[in-house]
N, C-alpha and C positions, 0 to 999 in steps of 0.2 A: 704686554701679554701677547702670545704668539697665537694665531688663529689658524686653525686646521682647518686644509682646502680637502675637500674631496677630491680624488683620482678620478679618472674617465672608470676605471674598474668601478669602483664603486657607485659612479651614476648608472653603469651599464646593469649592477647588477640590480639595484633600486628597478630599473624600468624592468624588468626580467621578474621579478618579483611583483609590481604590480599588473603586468599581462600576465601572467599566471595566476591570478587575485581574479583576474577580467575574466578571464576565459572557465576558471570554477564558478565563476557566478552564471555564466550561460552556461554550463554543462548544468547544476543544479536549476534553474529553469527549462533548458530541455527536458531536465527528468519530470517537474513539477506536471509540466505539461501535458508529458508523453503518459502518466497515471488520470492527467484527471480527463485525458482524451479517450479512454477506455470504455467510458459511460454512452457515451458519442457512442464512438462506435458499435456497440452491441444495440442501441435505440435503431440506431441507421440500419443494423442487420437484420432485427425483428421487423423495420418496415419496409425488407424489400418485399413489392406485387409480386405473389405466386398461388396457388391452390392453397396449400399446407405454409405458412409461415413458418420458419425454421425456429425450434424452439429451444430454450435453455440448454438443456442436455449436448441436442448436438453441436451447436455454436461454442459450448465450451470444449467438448473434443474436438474440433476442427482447428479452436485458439492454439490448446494447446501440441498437439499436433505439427502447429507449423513450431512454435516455440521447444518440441522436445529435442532436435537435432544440435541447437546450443545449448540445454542443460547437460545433455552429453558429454560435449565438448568440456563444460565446467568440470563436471565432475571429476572426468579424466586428469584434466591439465590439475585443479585443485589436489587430486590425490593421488599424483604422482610422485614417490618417493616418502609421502606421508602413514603414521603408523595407521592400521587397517581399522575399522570399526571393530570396537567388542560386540558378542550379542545381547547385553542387555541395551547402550548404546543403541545400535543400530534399529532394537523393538520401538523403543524410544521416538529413533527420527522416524519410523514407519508412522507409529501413535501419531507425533506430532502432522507427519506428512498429509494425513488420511485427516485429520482432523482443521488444523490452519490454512491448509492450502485447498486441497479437494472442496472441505465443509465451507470454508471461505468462499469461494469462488462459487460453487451451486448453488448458496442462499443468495449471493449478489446478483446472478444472472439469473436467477428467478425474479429475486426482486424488482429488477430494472424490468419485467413486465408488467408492473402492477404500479409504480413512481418513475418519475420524471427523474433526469440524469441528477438534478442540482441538490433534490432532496437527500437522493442516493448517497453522495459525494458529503454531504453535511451528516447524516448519519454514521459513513465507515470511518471519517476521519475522527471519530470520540475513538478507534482502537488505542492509542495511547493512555485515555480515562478508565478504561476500561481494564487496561494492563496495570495501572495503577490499583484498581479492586481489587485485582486479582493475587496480586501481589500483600496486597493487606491481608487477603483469607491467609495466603499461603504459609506467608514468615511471621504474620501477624505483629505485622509493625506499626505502630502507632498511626492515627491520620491527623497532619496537621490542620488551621486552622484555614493555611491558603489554599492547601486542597481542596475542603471541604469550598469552598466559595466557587473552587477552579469546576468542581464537580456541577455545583448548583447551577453556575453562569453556563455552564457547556449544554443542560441541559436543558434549560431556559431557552437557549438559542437554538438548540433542534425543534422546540416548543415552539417557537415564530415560525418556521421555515414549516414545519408541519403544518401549522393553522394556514398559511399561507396555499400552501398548494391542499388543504382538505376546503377551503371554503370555494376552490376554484375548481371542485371535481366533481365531477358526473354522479359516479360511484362511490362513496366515501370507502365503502368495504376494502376497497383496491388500494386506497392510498396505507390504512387500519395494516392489510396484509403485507401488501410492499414491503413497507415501513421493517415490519417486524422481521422479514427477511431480512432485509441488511443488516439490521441491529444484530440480529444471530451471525451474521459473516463477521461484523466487525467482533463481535466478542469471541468465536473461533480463533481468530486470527490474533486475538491479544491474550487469547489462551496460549497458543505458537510459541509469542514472542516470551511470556510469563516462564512457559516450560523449556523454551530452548537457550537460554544462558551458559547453562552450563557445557552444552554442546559446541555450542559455536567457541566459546573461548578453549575448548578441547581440539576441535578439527577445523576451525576458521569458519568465517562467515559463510564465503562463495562455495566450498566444498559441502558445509550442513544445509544451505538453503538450496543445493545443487540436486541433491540425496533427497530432501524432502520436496522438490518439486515434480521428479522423475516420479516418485512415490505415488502423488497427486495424479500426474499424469496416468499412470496405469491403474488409479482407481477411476479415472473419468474414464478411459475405455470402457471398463469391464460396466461400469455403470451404462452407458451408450451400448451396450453390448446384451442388457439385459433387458435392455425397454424398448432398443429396434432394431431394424431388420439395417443389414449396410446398406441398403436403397437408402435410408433416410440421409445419408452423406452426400446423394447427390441433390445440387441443389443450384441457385443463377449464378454467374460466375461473378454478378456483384456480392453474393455472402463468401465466396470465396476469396475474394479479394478483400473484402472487411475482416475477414479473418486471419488472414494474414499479416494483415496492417497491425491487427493488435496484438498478434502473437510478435511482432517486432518490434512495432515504434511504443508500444504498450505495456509490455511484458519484459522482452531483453534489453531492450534500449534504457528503459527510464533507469534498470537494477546500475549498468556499466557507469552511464553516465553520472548518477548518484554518489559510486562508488569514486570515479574519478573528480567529482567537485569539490567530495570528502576530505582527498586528499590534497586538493588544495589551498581552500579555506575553513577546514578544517566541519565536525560536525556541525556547530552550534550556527552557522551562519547558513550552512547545506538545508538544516531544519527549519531554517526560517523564511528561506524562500520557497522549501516545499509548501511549507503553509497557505501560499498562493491555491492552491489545491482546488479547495470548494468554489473559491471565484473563479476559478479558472471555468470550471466546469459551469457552473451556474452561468456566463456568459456567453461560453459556447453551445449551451442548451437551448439559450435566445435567441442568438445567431443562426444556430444552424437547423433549430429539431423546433421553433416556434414555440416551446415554452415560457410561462410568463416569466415577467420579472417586475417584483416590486422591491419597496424600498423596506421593507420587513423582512423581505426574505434575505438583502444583501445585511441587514445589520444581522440577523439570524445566525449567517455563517461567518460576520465576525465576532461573535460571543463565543464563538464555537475555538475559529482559530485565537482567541485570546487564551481561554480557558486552557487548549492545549499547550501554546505557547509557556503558559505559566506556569503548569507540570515539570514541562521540557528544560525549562529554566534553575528552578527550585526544586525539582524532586529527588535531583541527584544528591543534593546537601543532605534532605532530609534520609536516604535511602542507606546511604555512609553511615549510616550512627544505628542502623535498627541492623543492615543486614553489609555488611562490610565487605567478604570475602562473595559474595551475590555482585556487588558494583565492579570491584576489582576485577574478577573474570570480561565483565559488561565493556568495564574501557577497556580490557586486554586486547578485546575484540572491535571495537568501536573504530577502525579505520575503517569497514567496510558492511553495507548496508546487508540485510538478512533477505530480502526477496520483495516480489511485489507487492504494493501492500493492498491487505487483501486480496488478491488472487489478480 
């Protein structure tokens, strides 16, 4: 029996194959990072020493501000040559813009005055739990049985991480509000995702996530625009610089990079390193902002990424059989991620 040698081609391409394997796995940690460094930074912005501490409102138009010059760019390049938006469409990515990304983002950056980054980070990531309810009211499709568990466990585990940082707080009311802010971001945001399917697999990801950011951004103006005076913009050139960072390594960086890990190792492995997400951030909240950390709060947020994971995994099966031509569009679209998550 004759045994087949590999060619040099074929080793060369083996190794080419796996450094492209290597290098989507750092691009999807970069992104993992680059989202749960976000929290960081707006903690770090709200404590820089001044008279008037810079507050929600304007720290998100300054974010996005520095971030709208590359949704531009997206846009443009995304819908060049592409058929134009209808106007119901286009009502639609406004709706969704004004509501996932604006709504998202100003309950988050409110909240992050009131909780600590790690709590933050463990309650926005239930958006996917959350897109799963949402999706039941909508097509009303059945809930399985490992959902239901997926749901319990997920919320069990914001239930540690809460009791965790409410037994260690000054103010309990703060943690009570906080709390409830992000929970309203993350389900904005899993509203986004529930409602734009059918958009994205119509106009691509980077073009509808491009249209609903821009969107966002000129609601955070007009909002900045209704509650101060442009004095309020000027501010130390450390919130400057913090806002910037996260309008880049925060905002544009984690979407590209996501996008290119996507396509190398495809979604299901990109998802799984994101899930890194909550520990990331609950580490660097110890590290960097003196937040506690116990060992409740770390199993906390991994109930949390398990639960997700296990949507992530099984929901697709289940989603195929109640709402078919809903999934179809989903993978049509599924090389490239929809935006940041949560704002």
């Amino acid at each position: 029996m004759k045994q087949r040698h590999r060619g040099p081609e074929a080793g060369g391409e083996g190794e080419r194959r796996q450094e492209t394997y290597l290098v989507g796995v750092w691009l999807a940690v970069l992104s993992a990072f680059g989202f749960s460094f976000k929290a960081i930074l707006i903690k770090l912005a709200y404590a820089v020493p001044q008279e008037t501490p810079v507050d929600a409102v304007t720290l998100l138009a300054l974010r996005m501000l520095c971030a709208l010059p590359v949704f531009l760019w997206c846009a443009r390049s995304a819908g060049r040559g592409g058929k134009p938006f209808s106007r119901r469409d286009a009502l639609a990515i406004i709706g969704l813009g004004l509501v996932g990304y604006y709504g998202a983002s100003i309950f988050d950056f409110v909240g992050l005055c009131y909780i600590s980054a790690g709590l933050e980070r463990v309650i926005l990531f239930t958006y996917p739990i959350l897109t799963l309810l949402f999706e039941v009211l909508w097509f009303r499709r059945p809930v399985s049985g490992y959902e239901r568990l997926a749901v319990a466990v997920c919320y069990a585990g914001i239930a540690l991480v809460f009791v965790h940082d409410l037994g260690g707080a000054e103010h309990q009311r703060d943690i009570w509000l906080g709390s409830g802010f992000v929970l309203a971001s993350a389900a904005t945001y899993a509203f986004y995702l529930s409602g734009g399917g059918r958009l994205i697999a119509r106009y691509g990801s980077v073009r509808f996530a491009s249209a609903a950011l821009i969107v966002s951004t000129l609601a955070t103006f007009v909002h900045f625009g209704v509650v101060h005076s442009p004095a309020a913009l000027v501010q130390p050139v450390r919130v400057y610089l913090l806002a910037l960072i996260m309008g880049l390594f925060s905002t544009v960086m984690p979407v590209f990079a996501l996008a290119a890990a996507i396509s190398r190792i495809g979604s299901a492995p990109a998802a799984l390193i994101g899930s890194l997400g909550p520990v990331l951030t609950i580490a660097l909240g110890w590290g960097m902002l003196d937040e506690p950390l116990s060992l409740m709060q770390i199993f906390g947020a991994l109930l949390v990424i398990g639960a997700v994971l296990l949507i992530g995994r099984k929901g697709r099966q289940a989603a195929r059989k109640a709402i078919p031509a809903v999934v179809e569009e989903a993978e049509a679209a599924e090389a490239e991620p929809v935006g940041p998550v949560s704002g």
